[in-house]
C-alpha positions as CSV (number, residue, x, y, z in Angstrom):
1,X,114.7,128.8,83.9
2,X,116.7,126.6,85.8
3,X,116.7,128.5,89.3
4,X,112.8,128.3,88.8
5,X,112.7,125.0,88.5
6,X,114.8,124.8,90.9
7,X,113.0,127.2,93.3
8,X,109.6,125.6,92.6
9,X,111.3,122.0,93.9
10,X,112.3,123.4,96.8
11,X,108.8,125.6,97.8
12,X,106.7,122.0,97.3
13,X,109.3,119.5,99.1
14,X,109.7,122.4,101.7
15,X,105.9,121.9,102.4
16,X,105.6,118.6,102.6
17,X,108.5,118.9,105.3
18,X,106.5,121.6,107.0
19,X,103.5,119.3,106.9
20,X,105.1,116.4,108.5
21,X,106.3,118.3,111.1
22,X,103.1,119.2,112.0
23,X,101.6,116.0,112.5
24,X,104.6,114.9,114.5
25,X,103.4,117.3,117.1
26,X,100.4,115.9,117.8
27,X,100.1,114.5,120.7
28,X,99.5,111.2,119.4
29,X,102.9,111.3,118.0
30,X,105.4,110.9,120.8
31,X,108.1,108.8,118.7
32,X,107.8,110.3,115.1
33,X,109.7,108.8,112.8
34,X,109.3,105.0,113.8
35,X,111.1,104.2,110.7
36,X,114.1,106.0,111.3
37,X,113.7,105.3,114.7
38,X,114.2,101.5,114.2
39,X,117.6,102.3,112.1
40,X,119.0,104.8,114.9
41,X,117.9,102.5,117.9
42,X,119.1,99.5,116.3
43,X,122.5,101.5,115.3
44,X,123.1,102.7,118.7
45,X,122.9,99.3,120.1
46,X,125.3,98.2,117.6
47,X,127.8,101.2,118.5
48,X,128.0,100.2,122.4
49,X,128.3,96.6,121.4
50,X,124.8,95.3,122.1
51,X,122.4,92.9,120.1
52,X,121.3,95.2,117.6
53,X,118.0,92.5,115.9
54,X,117.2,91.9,119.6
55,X,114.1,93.3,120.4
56,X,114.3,93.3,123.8
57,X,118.2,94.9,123.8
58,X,116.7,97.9,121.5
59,X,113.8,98.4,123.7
60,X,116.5,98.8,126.5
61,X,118.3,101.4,124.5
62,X,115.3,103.0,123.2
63,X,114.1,103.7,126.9
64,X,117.8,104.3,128.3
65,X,117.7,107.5,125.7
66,X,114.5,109.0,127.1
67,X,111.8,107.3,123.8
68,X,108.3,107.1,125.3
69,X,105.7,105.2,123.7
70,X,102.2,107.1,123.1
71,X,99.0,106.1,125.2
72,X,96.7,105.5,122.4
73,X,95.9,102.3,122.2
74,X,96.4,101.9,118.3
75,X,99.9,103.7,118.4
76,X,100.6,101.8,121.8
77,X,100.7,98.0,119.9
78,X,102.2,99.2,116.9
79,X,105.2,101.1,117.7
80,X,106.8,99.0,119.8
81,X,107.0,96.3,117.2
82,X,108.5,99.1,114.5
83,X,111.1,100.3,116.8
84,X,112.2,97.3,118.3
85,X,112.1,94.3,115.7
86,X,114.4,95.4,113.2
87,X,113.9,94.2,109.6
88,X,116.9,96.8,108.0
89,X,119.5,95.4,106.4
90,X,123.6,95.9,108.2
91,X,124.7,98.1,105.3
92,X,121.3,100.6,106.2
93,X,122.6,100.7,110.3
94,X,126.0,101.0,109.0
95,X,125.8,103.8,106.6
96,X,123.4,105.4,109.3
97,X,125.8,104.7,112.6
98,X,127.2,108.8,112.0
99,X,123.3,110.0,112.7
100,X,123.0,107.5,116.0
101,X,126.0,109.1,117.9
102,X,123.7,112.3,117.8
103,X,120.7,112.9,120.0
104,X,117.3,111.6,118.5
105,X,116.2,115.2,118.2
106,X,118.7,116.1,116.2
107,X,119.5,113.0,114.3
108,X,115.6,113.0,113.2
109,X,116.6,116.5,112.0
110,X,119.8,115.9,109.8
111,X,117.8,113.0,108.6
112,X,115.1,115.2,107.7
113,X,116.9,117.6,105.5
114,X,119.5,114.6,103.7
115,X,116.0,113.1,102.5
116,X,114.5,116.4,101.5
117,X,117.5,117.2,99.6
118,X,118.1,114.0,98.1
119,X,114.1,114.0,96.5
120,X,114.4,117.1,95.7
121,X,117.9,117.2,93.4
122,X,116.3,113.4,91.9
123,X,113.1,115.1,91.2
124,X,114.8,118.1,89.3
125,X,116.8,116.2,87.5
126,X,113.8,114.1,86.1
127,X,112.1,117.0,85.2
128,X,115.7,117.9,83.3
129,X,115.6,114.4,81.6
130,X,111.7,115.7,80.6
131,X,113.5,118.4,77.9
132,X,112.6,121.8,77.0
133,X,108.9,121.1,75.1
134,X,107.5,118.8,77.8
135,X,109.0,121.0,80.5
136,X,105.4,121.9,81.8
137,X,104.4,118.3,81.9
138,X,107.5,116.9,83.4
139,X,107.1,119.9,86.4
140,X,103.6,119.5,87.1
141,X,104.8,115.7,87.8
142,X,107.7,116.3,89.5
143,X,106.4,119.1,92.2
144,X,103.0,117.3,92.6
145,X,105.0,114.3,93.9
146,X,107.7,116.3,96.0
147,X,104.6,117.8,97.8
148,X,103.3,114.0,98.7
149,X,106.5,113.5,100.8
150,X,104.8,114.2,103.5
151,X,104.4,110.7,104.6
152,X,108.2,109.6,104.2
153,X,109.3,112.3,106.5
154,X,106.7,111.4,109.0
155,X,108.1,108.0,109.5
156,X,111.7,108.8,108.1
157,X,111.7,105.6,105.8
158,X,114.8,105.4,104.1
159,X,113.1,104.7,100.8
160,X,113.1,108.2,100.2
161,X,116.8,108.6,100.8
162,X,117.2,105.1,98.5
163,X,114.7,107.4,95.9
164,X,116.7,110.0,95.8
165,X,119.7,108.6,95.0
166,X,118.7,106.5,92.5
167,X,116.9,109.3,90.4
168,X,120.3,111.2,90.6
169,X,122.7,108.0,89.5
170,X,119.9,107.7,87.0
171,X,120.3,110.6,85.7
172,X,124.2,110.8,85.4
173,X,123.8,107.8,83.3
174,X,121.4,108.5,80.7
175,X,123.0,112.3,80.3
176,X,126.6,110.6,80.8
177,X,127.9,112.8,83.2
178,X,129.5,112.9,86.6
179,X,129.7,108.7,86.3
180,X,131.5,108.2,88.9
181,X,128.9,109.9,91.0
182,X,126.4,108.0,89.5
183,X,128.1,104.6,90.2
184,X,128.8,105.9,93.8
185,X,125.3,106.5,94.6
186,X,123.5,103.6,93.1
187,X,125.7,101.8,95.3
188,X,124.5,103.6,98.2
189,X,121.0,102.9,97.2
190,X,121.7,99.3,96.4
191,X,122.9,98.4,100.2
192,X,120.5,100.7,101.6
193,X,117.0,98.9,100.2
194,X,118.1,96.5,97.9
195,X,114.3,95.5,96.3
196,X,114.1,99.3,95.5
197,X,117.2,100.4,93.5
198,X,118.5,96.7,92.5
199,X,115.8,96.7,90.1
200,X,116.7,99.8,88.6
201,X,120.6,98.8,88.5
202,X,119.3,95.6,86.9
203,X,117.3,97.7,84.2
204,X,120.9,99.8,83.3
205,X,122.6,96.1,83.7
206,X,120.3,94.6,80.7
207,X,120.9,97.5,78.6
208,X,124.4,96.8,77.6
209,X,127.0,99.3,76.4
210,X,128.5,101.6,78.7
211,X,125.5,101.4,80.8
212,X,126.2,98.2,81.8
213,X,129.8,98.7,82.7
214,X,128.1,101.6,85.1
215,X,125.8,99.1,86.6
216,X,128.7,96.3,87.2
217,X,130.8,99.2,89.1
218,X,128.2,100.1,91.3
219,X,127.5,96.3,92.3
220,X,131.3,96.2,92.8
221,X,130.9,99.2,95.3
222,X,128.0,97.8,97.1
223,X,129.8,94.5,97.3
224,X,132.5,96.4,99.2
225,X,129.6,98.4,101.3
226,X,127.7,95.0,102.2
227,X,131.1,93.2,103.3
228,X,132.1,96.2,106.0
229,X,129.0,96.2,107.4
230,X,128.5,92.5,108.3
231,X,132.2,92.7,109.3
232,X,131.1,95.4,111.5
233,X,127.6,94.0,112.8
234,X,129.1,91.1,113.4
235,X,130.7,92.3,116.3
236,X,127.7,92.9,118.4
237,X,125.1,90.3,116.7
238,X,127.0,87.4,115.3
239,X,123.6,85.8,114.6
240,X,122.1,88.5,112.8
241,X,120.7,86.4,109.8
242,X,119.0,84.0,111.9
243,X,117.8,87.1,114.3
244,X,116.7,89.3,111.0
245,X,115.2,86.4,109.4
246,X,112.9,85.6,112.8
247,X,112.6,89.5,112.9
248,X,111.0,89.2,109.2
249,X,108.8,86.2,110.2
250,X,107.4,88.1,113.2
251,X,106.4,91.7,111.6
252,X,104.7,89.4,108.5
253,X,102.1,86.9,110.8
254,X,98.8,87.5,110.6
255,X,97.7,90.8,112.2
256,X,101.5,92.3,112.4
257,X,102.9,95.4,111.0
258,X,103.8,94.1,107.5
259,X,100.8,91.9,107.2
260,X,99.7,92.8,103.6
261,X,96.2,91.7,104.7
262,X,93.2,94.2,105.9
263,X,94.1,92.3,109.2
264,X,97.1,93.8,109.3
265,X,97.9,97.0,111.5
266,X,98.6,99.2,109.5
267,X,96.5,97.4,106.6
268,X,93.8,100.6,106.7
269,X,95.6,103.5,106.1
270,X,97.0,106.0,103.4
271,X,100.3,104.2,104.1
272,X,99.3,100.9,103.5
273,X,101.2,97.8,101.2
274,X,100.3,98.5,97.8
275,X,101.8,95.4,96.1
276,X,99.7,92.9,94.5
277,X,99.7,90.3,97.4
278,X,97.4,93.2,99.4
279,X,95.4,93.5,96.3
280,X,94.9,89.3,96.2
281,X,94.2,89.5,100.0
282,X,90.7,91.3,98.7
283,X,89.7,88.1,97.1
284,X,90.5,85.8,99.2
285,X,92.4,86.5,102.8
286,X,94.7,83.4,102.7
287,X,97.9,83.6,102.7
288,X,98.8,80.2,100.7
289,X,96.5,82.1,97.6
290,X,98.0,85.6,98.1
291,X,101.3,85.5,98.3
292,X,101.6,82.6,95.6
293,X,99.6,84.7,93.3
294,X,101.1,88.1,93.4
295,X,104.5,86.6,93.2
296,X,103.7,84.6,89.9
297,X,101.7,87.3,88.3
298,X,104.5,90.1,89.5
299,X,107.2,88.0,88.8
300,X,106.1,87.4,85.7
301,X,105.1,90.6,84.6
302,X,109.0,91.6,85.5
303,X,110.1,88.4,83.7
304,X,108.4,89.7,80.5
305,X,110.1,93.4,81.3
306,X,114.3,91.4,81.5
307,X,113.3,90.1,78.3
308,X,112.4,93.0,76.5
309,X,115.1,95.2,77.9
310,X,118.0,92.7,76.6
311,X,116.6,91.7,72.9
312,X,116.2,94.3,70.4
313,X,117.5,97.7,70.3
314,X,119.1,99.5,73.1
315,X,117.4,102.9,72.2
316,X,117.3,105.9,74.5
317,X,113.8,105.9,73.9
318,X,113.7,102.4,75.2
319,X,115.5,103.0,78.4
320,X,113.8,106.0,79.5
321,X,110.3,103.5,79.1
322,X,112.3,100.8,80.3
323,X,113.3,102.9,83.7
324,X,108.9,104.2,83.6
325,X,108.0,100.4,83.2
326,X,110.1,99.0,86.2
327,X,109.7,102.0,88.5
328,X,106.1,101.0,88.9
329,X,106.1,97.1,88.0
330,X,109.1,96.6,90.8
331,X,106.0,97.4,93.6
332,X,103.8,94.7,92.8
333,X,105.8,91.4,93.4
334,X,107.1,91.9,96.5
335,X,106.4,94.3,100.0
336,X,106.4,98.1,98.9
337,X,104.4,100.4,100.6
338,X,103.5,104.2,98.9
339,X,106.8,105.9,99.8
340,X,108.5,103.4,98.0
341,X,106.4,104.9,95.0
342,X,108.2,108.2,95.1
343,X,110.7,106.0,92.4
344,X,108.0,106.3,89.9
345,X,108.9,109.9,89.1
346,X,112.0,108.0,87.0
347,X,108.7,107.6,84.8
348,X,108.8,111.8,84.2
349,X,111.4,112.0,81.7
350,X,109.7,109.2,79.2
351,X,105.9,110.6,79.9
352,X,107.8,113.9,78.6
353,X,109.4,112.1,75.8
354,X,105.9,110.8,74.6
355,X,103.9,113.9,75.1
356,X,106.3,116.2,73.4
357,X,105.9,113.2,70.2
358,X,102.3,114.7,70.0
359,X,99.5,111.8,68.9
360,X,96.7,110.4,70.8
361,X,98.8,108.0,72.7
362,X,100.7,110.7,74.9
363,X,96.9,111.7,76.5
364,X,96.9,107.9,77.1
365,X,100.5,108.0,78.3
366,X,99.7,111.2,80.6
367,X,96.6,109.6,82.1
368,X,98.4,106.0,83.0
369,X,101.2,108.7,84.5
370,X,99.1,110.1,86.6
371,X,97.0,107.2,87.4
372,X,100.1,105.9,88.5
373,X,101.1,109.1,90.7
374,X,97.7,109.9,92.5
375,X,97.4,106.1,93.7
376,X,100.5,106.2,95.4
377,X,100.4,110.2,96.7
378,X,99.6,111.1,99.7
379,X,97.0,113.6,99.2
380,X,94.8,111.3,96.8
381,X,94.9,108.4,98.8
382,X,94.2,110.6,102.4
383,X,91.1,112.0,100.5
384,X,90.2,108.7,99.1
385,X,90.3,107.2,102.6
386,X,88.2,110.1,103.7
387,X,85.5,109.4,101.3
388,X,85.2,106.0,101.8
389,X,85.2,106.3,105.7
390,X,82.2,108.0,105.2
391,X,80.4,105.9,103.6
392,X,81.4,103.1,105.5
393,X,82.1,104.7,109.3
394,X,84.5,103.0,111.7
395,X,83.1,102.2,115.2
396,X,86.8,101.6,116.8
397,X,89.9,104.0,116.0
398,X,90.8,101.9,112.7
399,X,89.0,103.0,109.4
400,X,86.1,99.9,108.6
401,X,87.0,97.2,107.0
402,X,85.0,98.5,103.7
403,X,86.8,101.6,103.7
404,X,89.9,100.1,104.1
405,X,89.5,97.6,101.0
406,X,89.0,100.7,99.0
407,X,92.5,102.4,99.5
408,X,93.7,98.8,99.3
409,X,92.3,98.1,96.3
410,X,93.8,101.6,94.2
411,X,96.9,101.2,94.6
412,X,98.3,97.7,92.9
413,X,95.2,97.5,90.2
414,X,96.4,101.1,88.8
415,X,99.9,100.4,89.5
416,X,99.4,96.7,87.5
417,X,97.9,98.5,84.3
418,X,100.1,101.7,84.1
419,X,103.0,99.3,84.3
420,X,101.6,97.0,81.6
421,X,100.8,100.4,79.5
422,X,104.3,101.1,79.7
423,X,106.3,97.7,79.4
424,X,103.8,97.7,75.7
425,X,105.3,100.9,74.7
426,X,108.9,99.3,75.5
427,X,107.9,96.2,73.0
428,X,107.5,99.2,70.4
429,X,110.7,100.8,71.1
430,X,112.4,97.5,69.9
431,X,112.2,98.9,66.5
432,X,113.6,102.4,67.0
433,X,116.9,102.9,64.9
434,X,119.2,104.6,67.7
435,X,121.2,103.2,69.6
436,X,122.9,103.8,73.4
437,X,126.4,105.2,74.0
438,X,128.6,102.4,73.9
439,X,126.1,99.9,72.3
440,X,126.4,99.5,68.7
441,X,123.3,98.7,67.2
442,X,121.8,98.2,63.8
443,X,122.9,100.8,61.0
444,X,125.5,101.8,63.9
445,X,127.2,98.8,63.3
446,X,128.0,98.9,59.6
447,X,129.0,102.8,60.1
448,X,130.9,103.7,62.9
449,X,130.7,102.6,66.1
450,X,128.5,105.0,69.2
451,X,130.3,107.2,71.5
452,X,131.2,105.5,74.5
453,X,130.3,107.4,77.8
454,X,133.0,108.7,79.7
């Protein structure tokens, strides 16, 4: 059973590869890979001891290595700011400096297949973590999502690399196996996109137990990870935080790249920011109302989740929602964009859990799941964006502005309720009787005390 699984995760992340290959062929696509592209440029710059958050010193590099920028006008404007102002952290150019020594061809390449293999090892684990009676549900989720990967290997965003090792360290923790692993490569996701895993870390943090002792090792690890690489950046760009922090301001303006806005460039498309700001933007296009407002209601809907998570009853029933709740509520504060929703299959093993408990709830459960899934997948929101484009046709090369308030609109008010759905189950799980490894809870305490995890 285990090499199908295992064959079915590599047949639906192998098309999604094959699919992104394809559309960086088009001749619209002379860069591919802009994300990536902004972490290998700014890396390379870094190696021969040149500014590496100076936009101007990575367009230099960019055009010494041969990069040409495409003629259409749309591509034209936006992919010079993606390549050139970096907004990565050190540790991400770091960790990455290996791929920069190789030509872009091939570093897009090896890039390519450590993403690929990283989703696809995270996404049969979670199907593991599903069990044996929900095995059908937890596959359909699992492959349905490997096969929306299209879009992170188009632009090489090292979310999916982030993903994939957080699933993994996720799952060495709640099976208790290969630790050490686990603590290794939730460090590795910590330094490389920090609002991704760190609230997952902070989820095994609250838990207590054994967990917790995980979860304070990898932050030791990333601690050690964060200081090399500003020892090492600091070489060529001794001003990096003031330069990454200008970097930031720039891409977020009105009209830039990370503008969560419909003004934004890349505000139209099945790529675009799916937090709750974007969603706020609907109502009123101001950023003093937006931003204020989806971090308040975000924030506070993640406050609610801490709280939960460290009173009560460290269940495994509670982590596994616990793990569900926050891989969907972490998107709505702050910037996240779809690829970063390829975390939300750490929602597969308690959707299993639920569904195999039999009841109304788990259709409930299911349809929240997949609410959650097809918001953020590529193929849902491409066919989405089709649908409203033609009711509302575009007269220039961006979708309308009513089509694009549509795929804006999916993503965070579907992402807001399956997260809610989820963090109420969690308040129910408080009253569950088992306890974690290594966390002695209720009848636990007066008997004997729980296995601690190696």
């Amino acid at each position: 059973m285990r090499f199908l699984r295992a064959g079915l995760v590599l047949l639906f992340i192998g098309l999604a590869a094959l699919w992104s290959t394809d559309i960086r062929r088009s001749p619209l696509m002379k860069t591919g890979m802009l994300d990536f592209g902004e972490i290998y440029y700014g890396a390379r710059c870094a190696l021969h001891h040149e500014d590496a958050y100076d936009p101007s010193t990575v367009l230099q590099e960019f055009k010494a290595a041969g990069g040409q920028f495409p003629a259409d006008p749309v591509e034209a404007k936006k992919e010079p700011v993606i390549i050139t102002v970096g907004v990565n952290l050190p540790t991400a150019l770091f960790l990455t400096s290996p791929l920069a020594r190789l030509p872009w061809p091939l570093a897009q390449t090896v890039w390519m297949v450590l993403t690929s293999l990283a989703l696809a090892l995270g996404g049969f684990l979670m199907w593991d973590l599903g069990g044996e009676s929900s095995s059908t549900v937890a596959g359909w989720l699992a492959c349905f999502m490997l096969l929306n990967c299209a879009y992170i290997f188009d632009v090489g965003n090292i979310a999916g690399l982030t993903a994939g090792l957080t699933l993994i360290a996720a799952w060495c923790f709640l099976r208790d196996r290969y630790a050490l692993c686990g603590v290794v490569l939730l460090a590795l996701g910590l330094v490389l996109k920090p609002h991704d895993a760190g609230f997952v870390w902070l989820c095994f943090l609250l838990a207590g137990g054994a967990m917790r002792k995980r979860a304070l090792q990898a932050c030791g690890a990333a601690g050690l990870l964060a200081l090399a690489s500003v020892l090492w950046i600091s070489v060529s760009s001794p001003h990096w935080m003031q330069e990454l922090h200008r970097n930031l301001a720039e891409v977020s303006v009105r009209g830039g790249t990370s503008d969560p806005s419909l003004s934004g460039i890349t505000g139209r498309g099945i790529g675009s920011i799916i937090d709750l700001q974007s969603g706020f933007s609907l109502l009123w296009n101001n950023p003093h109302f937006y931003f204020p407002a989806g971090y308040l209601l975000g924030g506070g809907v993640l406050l609610v989740w801490a709280v939960v998570v460290l009173r009560g009853r460290s269940s495994e029933r509670k982590v596994k929602l616990a793990l569900a709740a926050v891989s969907i509520l972490l998107l709505l504060p702050i910037y996240h964009r779809p690829y970063d929703a390829k975390l939300i299959m750490l929602a597969i093993p308690a959707c299993a859990m639920v569904w195999a408990e039999g009841g109304r709830r788990r259709w409930t459960m299911l349809a929240m799941t997949w609410a959650a899934v097809l918001a953020t997948s590529d193929i849902p929101r491409a066919l989405i964006l089709m649908w409203a484009q033609s009711l509302y046709p575009s007269s220039g090369e961006m979708p309308s502005v009513q089509a694009g308030a549509i795929i804006t609109a999916v993503g965070p008010a579907v992402l807001f309720c399956a997260g809610c759905y989820y963090l109420w189950l969690m308040i129910g799980a408080n009253r569950e009787p088992d306890s974690l490894p290594g966390r002695e809870t209720g009848s636990s305490q007066r008997k004997t005390a729980a296995p601690a995890m190696a």
